[in-house]
N, C-alpha and C positions, 0 to 999 in steps of 0.2 A: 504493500500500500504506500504511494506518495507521499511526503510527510511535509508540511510547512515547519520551519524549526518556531515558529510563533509560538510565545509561551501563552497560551490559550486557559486554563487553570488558574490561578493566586491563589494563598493558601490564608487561610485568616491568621496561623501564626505569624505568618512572616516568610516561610520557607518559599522556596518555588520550585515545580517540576519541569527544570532544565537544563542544560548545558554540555560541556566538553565530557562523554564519554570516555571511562578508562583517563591516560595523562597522566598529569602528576602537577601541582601545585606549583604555580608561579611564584617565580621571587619577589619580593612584594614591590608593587611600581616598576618591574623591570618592561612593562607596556604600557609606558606612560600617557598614550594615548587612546586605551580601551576608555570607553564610554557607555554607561549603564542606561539605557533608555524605562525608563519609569512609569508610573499610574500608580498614583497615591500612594507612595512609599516603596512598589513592589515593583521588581524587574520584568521587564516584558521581553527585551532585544536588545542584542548589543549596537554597538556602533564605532565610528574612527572618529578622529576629532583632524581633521584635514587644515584647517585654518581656526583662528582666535572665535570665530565667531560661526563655525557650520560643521554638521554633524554629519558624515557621511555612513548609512546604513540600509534596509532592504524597503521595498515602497511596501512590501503586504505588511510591516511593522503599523503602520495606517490602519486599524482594525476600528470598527465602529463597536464591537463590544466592548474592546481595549484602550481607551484614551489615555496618549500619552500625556503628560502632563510636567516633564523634566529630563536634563539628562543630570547625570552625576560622575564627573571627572573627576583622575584622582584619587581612585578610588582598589586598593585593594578587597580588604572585607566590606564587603556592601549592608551586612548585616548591621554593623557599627555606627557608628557618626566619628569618623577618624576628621584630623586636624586637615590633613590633606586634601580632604576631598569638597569639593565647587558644586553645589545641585544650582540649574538654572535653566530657567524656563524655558520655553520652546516657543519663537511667532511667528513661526512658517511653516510648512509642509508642504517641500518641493517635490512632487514624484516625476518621475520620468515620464514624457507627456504622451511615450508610447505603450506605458503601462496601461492596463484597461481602467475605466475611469467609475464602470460599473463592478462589482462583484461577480465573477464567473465560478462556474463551478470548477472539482477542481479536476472534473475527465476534462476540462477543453484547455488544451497545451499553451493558449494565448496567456491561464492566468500566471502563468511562469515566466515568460518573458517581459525584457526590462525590469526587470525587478530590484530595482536603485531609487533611491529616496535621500535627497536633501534635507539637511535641520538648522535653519534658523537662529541662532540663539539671540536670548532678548536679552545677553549684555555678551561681550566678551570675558573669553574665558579668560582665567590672568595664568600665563606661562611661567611654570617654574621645574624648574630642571631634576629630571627623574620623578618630577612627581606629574606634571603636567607639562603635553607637547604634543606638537604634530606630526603626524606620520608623512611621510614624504610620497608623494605619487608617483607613479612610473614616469617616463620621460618622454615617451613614445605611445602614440593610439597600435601600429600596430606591433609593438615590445609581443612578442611568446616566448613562455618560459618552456622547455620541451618538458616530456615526460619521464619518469623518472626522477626528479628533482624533488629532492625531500625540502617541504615546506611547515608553516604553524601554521596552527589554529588557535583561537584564544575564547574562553570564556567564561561564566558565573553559571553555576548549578550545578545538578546531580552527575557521578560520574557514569553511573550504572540504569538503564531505564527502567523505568519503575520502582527505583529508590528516592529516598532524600535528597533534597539540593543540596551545596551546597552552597556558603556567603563570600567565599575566596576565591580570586580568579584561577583559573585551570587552563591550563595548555597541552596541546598536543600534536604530535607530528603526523605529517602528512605528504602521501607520496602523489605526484601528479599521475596521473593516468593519461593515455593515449585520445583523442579528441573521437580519434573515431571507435574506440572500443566505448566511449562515452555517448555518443548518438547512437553506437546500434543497441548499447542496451535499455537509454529512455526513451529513443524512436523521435516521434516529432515535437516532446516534451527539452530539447535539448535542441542548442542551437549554438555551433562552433565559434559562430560569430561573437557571441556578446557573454559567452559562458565558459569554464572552465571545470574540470570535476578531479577530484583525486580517489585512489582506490580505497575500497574500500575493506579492511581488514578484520574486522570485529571485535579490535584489544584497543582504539582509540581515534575519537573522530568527534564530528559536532552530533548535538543531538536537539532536541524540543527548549526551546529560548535563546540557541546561539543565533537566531536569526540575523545580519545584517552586520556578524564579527566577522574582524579579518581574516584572511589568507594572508601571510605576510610569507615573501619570499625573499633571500640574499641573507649574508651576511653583514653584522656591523652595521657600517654608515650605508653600506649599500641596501640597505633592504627595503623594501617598499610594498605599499597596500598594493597586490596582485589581484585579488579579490573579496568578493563579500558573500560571507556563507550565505545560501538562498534553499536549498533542498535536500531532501536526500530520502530514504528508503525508510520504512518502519518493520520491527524495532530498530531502535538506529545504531544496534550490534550489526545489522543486516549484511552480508558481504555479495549479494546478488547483484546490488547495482551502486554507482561509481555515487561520491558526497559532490554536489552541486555548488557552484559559486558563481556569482556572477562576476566576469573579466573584465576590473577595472581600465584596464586601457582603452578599451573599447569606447569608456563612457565618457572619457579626458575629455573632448571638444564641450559635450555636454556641462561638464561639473563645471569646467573653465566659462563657459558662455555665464552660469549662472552664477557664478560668483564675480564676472565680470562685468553684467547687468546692476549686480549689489553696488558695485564699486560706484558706477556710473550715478546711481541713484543717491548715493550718499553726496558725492561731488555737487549736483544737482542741489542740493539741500543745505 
């Protein structure tokens, strides 16, 4: 079964059923640019923090039963209220304008495509080093990283499906997969162009809330948001078919126009 990683669930304690599968616990702030996308206290979807003021994550995070209502930079345990961490409010919601605008179901392969979403934020973040920062974007619309290439994944929640979440970030590796071993096994649900998928093993991957976290590839200073987790198989041990992301380079002229649009608007004002 298809699986949106949208955390769909809030738990009245606090907890929430989602995230990095298997992994192993991030050193604390060592991704200083993960972003906790929120509703009323509780995690929904991750995100990137791409510049001081815009949250780059997945457009189906846009949930009308789910209202976002913050993001939270900064932040290792999310359970906390740590000295580190920035919560700030969200006054935009950019999706990609080829994203469908109405709710599809999820047999029809269009609701998968484009699946990129702009955030707004209604102040700037304030940049501080390892604790808060940008992630750097690729260089190139058409940059491919081949197959084979062990990459991250990063996020908050459970590691095991159907367990407890948990409040600390979690990270995990990831091998790229073949473009076209990735369309023959999701068919017209996958699209080479604007997507990217790694294999998938069943000891560590994204699962149910990592929605709209990164794919980070390279090392060091060279590493860069490659993609944004967007799908994958249920359970999300599953090893039948390849974890989904959408290929940030692909989106480059996009995120550029739109935060260059900002730019303009401010000047204007």
């Amino acid at each position: 079964m298809l699986l949106y990683l949208l955390l769909s669930n809030l738990s009245l304690s606090g907890g929430m059923q989602s995230g990095i599968f298997g992994g192993r616990e991030a050193k604390p702030h060592s991704k200083p640019y993960m972003a906790s996308l929120q509703t009323r206290g509780h995690h929904v979807c991750g995100g990137v923090l791409i510049r001081e003021d815009y949250v780059l994550t997945a457009a189906h995070c846009l949930n009308p039963s789910v209202r976002l209502d913050s993001v939270v930079l900064g932040a290792h345990n999310i359970g906390k209220q740590e000295k580190s961490q920035q919560r700030i409010g969200i006054s935009e919601f950019i999706q990609h304008p080829k994203y469908p605008k109405k709710k599809l179901s999820d047999d029809d392969p269009k609701a998968f495509h484009h699946d990129i979403m702009l955030l707004k934020l209604q102040t700037k973040a304030k940049l501080k080093k390892k604790k808060v920062e940008v992630l750097q974007l690729p260089d190139r619309v058409d940059e491919k990283i081949p197959a084979g290439v062990q990459c991250e994944v990063a996020g908050w929640g459970r590691r095991r499906f159907g367990k407890q979440a948990e409040s600390v970030l979690y990270e995990a590796k990831v091998k790229l997969e073949r473009p076209a071993t990735c369309e023959n096994k999701w068919e017209e649900y996958y699209d080479q162009s604007q997507m990217t998928c790694s294999v998938s093993d069943g000891k560590e991957g994204v699962c149910q809330g990592d929605s709209g976290g990164p794919l980070i590839c390279g090392e060091g200073k060279a590493k860069i948001l490659y993609g944004l987790t967007a799908f994958t198989d249920e359970p999300c041990d599953a090893t039948d078919k390849p974890e989904v992301y959408m290929r940030v380079p692909h989106y480059l002229p996009w995120i550029k126009e739109v935060l260059g649009v900002n730019d303009a608007l401010l000047t204007k004002t």
